[in-house]
C-alpha positions in Angstrom: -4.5 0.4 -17.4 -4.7 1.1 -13.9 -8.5 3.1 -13.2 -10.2 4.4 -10.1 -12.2 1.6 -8.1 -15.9 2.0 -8.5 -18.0 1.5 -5.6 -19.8 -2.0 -7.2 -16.3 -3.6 -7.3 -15.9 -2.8 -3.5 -16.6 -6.4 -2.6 -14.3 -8.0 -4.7 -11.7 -5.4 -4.0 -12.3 -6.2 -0.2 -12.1 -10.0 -0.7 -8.6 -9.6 -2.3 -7.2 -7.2 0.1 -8.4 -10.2 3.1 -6.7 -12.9 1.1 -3.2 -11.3 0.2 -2.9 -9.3 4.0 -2.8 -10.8 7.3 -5.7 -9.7 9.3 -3.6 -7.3 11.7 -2.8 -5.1 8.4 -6.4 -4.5 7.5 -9.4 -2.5 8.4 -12.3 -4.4 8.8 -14.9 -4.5 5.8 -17.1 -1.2 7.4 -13.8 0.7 8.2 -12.1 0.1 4.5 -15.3 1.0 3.1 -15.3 4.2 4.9 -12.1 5.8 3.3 -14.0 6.0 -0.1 -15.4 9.1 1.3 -11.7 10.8 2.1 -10.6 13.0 -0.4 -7.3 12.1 0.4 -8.1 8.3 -0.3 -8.2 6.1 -3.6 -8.2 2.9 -4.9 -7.0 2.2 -8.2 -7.5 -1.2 -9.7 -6.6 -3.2 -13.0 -8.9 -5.3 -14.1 -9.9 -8.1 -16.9 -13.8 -7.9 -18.0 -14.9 -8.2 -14.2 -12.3 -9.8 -13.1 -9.6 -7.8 -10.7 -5.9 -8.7 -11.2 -4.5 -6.4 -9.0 -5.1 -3.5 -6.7 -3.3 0.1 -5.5 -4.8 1.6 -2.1 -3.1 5.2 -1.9 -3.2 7.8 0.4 -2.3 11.8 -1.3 -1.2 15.2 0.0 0.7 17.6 -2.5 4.2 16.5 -1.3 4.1 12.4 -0.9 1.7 9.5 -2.1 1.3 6.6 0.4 0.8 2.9 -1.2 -1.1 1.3 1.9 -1.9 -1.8 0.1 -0.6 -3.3 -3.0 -1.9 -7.0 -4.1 -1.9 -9.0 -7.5 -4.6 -11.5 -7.5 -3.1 -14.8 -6.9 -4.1 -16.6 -10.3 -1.8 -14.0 -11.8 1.4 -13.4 -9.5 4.8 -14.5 -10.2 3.8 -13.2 -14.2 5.5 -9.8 -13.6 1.9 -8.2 -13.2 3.3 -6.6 -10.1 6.0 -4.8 -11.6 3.8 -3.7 -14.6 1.1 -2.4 -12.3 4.0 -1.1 -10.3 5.1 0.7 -13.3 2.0 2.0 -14.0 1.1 3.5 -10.9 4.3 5.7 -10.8 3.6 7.1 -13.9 0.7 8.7 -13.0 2.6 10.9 -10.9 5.5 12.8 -10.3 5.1 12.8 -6.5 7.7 10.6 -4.4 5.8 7.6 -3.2 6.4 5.7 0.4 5.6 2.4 1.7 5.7 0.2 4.3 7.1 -3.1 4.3 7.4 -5.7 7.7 10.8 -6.1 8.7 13.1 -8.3 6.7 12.9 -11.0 9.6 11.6 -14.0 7.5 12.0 -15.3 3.5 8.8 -13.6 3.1 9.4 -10.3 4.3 12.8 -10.3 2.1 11.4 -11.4 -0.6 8.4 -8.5 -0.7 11.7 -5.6 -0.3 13.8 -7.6 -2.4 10.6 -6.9 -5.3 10.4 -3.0 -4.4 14.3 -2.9 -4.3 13.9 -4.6 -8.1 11.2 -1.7 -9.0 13.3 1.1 -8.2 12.4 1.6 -4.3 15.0 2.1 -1.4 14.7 0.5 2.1 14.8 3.0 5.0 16.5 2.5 8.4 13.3 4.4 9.4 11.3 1.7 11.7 8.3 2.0 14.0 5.2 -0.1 14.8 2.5 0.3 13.0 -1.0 1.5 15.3 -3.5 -1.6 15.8 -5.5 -1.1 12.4 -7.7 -4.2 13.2 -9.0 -4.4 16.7 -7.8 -7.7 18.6 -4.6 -7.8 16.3 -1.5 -7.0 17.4 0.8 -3.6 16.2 3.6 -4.5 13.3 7.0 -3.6 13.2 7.7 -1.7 9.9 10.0 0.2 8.1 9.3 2.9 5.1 10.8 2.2 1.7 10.7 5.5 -0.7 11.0 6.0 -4.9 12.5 7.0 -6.5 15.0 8.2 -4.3 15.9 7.7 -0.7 14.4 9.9 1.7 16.6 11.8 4.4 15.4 11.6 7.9 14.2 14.8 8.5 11.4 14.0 5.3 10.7 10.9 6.8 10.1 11.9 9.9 7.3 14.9 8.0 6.1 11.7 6.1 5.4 9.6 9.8 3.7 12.9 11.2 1.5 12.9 8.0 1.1 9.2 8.1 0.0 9.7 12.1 -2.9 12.8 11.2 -4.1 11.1 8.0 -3.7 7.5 7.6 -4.1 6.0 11.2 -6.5 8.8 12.6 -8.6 6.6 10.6 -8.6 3.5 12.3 
C-alpha cells in the first residue's frame, strides 16, 4: 500500500504538500528536496497509476518516528483514506510515532486532533513553538500528540531534544 517516494514523483509530492499546509509549516521546494539525501528522512506515498492520494513525511531514530507531514489529496478526503493510510503506516513499525498538531484554537485545529484522537493517538500538554521552517513566516504554536500510548514528560522532552538536532537543524 503505502511505498517509498521515488525521486520523479518529487514534484507532485511537493505540490500536495503546498496545497494541504500553510506556507509557514513548509520548507521551500530546494530545502524539502534536500532531506531526500538524510538517512534519517523518508517519504512514503500511496498512490493510483500516477496519481498520489496521500502522502507520510517521517523523520527515524531507533527509539521514535516523527510524522512531519501527513496529507490526503483533496479529491479523496473525507473517504476514510486518511485513517487507512494512517493504519498502514503504523504497521510498518513497532516504534512509538509523535506528531505535531497546532493548537486546538480554531474548528480546524480540533477537528485535525479530534481525527488522530479517532486513530489511536493521545494529545500532549507538551507545547512549544515550532522554529521558522519557511523564511518570512511566522513560528507556530504546537503541541505533540503520541501512539499508541501517551508519552511521560521526561520522553517528550528526549523527543523535543531529538526533534531540535534532527528535524529543525535542517531548516
Amino acid at each position: 500500500m503505502l511505498e517509498k517516494l521515488q525521486r520523479d514523483d518529487f514534484d507532485i509530492f511537493y505540490k500536495l504538500l503546498a496545497e494541504s499546509f500553510p506556507p509557514s509549516e513548509i520548507r521551500s521546494y530546494e530545502g524539502q528536496k534536500n532531506l531526500l539525501e538524510l538517512d534519517e528522512y523518508e517519504i512514503y506515498v500511496l498512490k493510483k497509476d500516477d496519481e498520489l492520494l496521500a502522502f507520510f513525511a517521517e523523520w527515524a531514530n531507533e527509539d521514535f518516528r516523527f510524522v512531519e507531514h501527513l496529507a490526503v489529496n483533496p479529491s479523496y478526503r473525507s473517504q476514510g483514506l486518511g485513517s487507512k493510510t494512517l493504519k498502514a503506516y503504523h504497521e510498518q513499525d513497532d516504534r512509538p510515532v509523535i506528531l505535531e498538531v497546532e493548537t486546538p484554537k480554531d474548528e480546524v485545529s480540533k477537528k485535525r486532533i479530534k481525527f488522530y484522537e479517532k486513530n489511536g493517538y493521545y494529545l500532549t500538554n507538551f507545547q512549544y513553538m515550532q522554529p521558522i521552517i519557511n523564511k518570512g513566516y511566522d513560528t507556530v504554536e504546537l503541541v505533540l500528540m503520541t501512539y499508541p500510548e501517551l508519552l511521560d514528560s521526561e520522553t517528550l522532552k528526549q523527543v523535543k531534544a531529538w526533534l531540535d538536532k534532527t528535524v529543525y537543524m535542517h531548516l
